[in-house]
C-alpha positions in Angstrom: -23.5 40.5 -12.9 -21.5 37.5 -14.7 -24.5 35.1 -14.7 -28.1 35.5 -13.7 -27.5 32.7 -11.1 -25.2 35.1 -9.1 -27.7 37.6 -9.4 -27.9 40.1 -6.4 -25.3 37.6 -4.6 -23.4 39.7 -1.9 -19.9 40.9 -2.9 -17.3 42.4 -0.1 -16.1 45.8 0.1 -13.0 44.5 0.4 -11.1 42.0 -2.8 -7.6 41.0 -2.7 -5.1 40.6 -5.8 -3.2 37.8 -5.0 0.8 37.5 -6.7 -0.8 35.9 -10.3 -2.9 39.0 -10.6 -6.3 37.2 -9.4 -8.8 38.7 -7.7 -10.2 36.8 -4.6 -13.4 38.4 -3.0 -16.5 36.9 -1.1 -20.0 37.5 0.1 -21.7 36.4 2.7 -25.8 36.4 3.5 -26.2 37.1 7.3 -28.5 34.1 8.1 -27.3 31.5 5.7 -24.4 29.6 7.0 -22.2 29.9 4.4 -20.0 32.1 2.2 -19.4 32.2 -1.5 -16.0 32.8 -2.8 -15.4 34.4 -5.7 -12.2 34.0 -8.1 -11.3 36.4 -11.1 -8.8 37.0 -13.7 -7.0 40.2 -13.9 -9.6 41.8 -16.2 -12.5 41.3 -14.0 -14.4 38.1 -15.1 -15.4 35.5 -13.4 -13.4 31.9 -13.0 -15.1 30.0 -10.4 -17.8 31.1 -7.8 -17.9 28.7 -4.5 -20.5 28.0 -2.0 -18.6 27.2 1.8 -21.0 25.5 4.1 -20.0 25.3 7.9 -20.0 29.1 8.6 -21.1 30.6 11.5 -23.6 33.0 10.3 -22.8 36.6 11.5 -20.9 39.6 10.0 -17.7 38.8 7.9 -16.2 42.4 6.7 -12.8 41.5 5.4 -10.5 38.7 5.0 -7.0 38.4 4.3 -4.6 36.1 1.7 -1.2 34.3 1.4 0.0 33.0 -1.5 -1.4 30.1 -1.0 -4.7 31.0 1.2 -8.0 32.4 1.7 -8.2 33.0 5.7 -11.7 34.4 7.2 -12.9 34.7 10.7 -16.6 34.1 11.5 -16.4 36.8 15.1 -18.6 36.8 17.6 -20.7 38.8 16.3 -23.7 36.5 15.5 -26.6 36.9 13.6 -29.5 35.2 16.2 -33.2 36.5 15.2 -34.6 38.7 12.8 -35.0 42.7 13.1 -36.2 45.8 11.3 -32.9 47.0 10.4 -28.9 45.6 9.8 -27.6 45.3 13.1 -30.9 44.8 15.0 -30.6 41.0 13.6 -26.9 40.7 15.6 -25.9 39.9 19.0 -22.5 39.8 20.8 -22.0 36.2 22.0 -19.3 36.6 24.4 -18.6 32.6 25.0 -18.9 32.1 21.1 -15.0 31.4 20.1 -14.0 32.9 16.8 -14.1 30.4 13.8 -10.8 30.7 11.4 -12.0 29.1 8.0 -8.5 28.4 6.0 -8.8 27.8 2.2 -6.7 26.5 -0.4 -6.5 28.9 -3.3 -5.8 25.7 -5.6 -8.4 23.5 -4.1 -11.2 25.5 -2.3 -12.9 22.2 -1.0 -9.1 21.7 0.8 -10.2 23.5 4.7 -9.0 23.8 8.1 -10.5 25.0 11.3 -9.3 26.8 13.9 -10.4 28.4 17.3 -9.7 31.6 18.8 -10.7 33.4 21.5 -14.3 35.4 21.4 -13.9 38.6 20.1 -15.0 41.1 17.1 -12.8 42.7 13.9 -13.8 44.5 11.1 -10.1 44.3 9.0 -7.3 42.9 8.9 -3.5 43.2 7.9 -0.8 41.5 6.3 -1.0 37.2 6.0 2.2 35.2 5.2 3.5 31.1 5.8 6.1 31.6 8.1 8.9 28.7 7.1 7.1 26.3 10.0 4.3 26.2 8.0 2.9 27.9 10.9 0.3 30.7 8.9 0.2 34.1 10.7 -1.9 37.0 10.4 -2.6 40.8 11.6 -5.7 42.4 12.5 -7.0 45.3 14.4 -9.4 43.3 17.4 -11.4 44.2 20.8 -13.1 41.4 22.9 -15.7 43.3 24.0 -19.0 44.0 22.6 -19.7 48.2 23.1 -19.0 49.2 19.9 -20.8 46.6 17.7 -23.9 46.4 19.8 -24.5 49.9 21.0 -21.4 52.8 19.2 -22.3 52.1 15.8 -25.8 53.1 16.4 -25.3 56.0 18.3 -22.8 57.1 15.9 -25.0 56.2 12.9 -27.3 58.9 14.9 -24.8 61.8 15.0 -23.7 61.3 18.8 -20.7 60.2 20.5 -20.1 56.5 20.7 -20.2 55.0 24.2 -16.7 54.2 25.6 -15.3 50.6 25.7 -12.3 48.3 25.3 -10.5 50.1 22.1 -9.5 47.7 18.9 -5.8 47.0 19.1 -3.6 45.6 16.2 -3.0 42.2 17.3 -1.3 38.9 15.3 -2.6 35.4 14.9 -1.0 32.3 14.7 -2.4 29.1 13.2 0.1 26.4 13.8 0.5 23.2 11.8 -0.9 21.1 15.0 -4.3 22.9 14.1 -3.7 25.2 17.2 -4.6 28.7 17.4 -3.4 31.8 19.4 -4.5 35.4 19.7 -1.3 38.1 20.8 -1.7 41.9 21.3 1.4 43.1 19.6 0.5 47.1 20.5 -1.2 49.1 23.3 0.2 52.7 21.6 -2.1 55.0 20.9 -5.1 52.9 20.8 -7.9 52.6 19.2 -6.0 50.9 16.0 -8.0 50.6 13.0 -7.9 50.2 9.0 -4.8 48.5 9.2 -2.6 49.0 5.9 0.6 47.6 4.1 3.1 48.0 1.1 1.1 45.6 -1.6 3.9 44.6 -2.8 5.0 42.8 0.4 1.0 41.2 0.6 1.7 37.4 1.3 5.1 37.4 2.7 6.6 38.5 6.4 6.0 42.5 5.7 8.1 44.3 8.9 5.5 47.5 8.5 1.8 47.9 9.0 -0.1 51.1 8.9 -3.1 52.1 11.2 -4.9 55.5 12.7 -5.1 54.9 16.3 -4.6 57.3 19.1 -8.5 59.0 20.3 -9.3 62.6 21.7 -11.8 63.0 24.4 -14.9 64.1 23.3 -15.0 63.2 19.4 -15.8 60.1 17.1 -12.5 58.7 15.4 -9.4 58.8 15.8 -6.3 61.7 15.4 -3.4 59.7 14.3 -1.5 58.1 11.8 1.0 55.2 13.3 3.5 53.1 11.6 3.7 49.8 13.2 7.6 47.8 13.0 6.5 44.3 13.8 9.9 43.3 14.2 11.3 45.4 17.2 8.0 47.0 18.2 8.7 50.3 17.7 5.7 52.8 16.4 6.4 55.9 15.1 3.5 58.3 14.3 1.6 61.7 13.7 -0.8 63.0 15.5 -2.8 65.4 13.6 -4.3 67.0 16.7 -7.5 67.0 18.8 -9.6 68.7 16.2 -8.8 66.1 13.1 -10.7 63.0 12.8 -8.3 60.9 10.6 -9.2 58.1 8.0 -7.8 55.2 6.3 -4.1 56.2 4.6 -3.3 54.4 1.9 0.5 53.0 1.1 1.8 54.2 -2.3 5.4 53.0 -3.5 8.0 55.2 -4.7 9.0 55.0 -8.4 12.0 53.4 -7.7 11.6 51.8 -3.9 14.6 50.7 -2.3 13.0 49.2 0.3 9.4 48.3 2.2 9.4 51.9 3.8 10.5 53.1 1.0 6.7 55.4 -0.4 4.3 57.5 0.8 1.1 57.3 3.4 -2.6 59.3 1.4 -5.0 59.9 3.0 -7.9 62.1 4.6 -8.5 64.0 7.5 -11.8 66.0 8.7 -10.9 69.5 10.9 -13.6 69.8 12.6 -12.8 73.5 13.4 -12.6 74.4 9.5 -14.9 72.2 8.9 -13.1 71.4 5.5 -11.2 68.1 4.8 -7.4 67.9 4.0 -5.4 65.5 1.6 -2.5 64.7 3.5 0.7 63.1 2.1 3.1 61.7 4.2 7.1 59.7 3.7 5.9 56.6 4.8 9.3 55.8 6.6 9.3 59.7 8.5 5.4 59.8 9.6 6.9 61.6 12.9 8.3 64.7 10.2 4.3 65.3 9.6 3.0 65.9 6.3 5.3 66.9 3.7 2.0 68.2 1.2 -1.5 69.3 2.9 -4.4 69.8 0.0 -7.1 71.6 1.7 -10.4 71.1 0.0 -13.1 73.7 0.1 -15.5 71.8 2.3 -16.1 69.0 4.3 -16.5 65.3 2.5 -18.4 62.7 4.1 -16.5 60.4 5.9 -15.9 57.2 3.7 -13.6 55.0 5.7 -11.8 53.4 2.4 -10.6 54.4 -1.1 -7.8 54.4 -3.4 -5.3 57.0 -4.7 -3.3 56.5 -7.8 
């Protein structure tokens, strides 16, 4: 807690380090309109804490940077009544456009606006200024409402989510006329999720981005690892295999990188049929080679969706 004001204020699971070293994370309470923005130094304390107004009130997850922005997207998702539990206070709105809040790291009362169409996210990828001015943005969406209203209860229970429209990794564009769009860039081996980049291309036009995608019939998750090349569209991948649930794989650079590929995918997988999870490392630019170093772990960890590997 830096002050008593802040208090119990939420934080997100999800900060971002932007190129000075800052840390840049929010909060959001589900039935206030507004978000607070947090800035930091590199050693963790506090610079400035900032109250938005004008936000839809729903369920912001993650958010993504430039290196000059903070870019958030109030989905569709909305928080309408009062329940017992979390997601009992949410429903899907499916004529409720997505609101893009854009805000200036050096100014965070200087905003734009944008629409896009209805839809839900929980992360995102990779933002950048492309040299229109134009800002563009990745992030792993589905427009319909399955998962978010009805999968992540059943899956919460222990049973297999209802079937629906899968996320796919998709690219936004907020133009300098204050127009929007919304592009599918893959349909390979969907369901897309956790998307991941080399942090040391975050803010500029990164070629790579990272996700698990492809499902097997019959189980929760996803079996894959997929490397995404944004500029020809080619995705090249491993597949772990029907009885592997695979999680979030984290991009580590080489000592010496000579280029954005240039590191290693690590990250966790649950067999289902050994009922023990793996450590898997993989060359980030040769996913398709498979894991060059398995570390099988005695048992089975819960699943935990995000961490970090030094």
């Amino acid at each position: 807690v830096w002050t008593e004001q802040l208090k119990g204020m939420p934080f997100s699971a999800h900060p971002k380090v932007a190129k000075n070293g800052h840390i840049w994370n929010f909060g959001q309470s589900i039935h206030m309109q507004a978000l607070i923005v947090y800035q930091l130094d590199a050693q963790g304390n506090l610079l400035q804490a900032k109250l938005v107004r004008d936000v839809p009130s729903g369920m912001i997850h993650d958010f993504c940077i430039t290196d000059r922005h903070l870019i958030f997207v109030a989905n569709s998702f909305r928080a309408t009544q009062h329940g017992k539990n979390y997601l009992s206070h949410f429903a899907y709105q499916s004529d409720a456009p997505q609101r893009v809040i854009v805000l200036d790291m050096d100014n965070l009362d200087a905003r734009r606006d944008f629409d896009i169409p209805p839809g839900f996210q929980f992360h995102f990828g990779n933002a950048y200024e492309d040299k229109g001015g134009n800002i563009r943005f990745t992030m792993c969406e589905t427009d319909q409402d399955k998962f978010v209203s009805h999968g992540a209860k059943q899956l919460m229970r222990g049973e297999l989510p209802e079937g629906g429209d899968p996320s796919r990794l998709c690219e936004v564009v907020l133009k300098t006329n204050g127009q929007a769009t919304l592009e599918r860039i893959s349909d390979v081996m969907v369901g897309h999720e956790f998307p991941r980049f080399n942090p040391a291309f975050g803010g500029q036009a990164a070629r790579y981005l990272y996700t698990v995608g492809n499902k097997a019939p019959g189980r929760p998750g996803e079996t894959a690892i997929l490397r995404h090349d944004l500029k020809s569209g080619r995705v090249d991948a491993h597949d772990y295999g029907p009885d592997n649930m695979v999680e979030e794989h984290l991009f580590v650079p080489s000592a010496s990188p000579k280029g954005e590929a240039d590191g290693w995918l690590v990250g966790t997988t649950l067999d289902f049929k050994a009922k023990v999870t793996h450590v898997n490392v993989l060359r980030a630019d040769a996913l398709s080679d498979g894991p060059v170093a398995v570390f099988e772990l005695p048992y089975a960890l819960p699943l935990g969706f995000h961490g970090t590997w030094a």
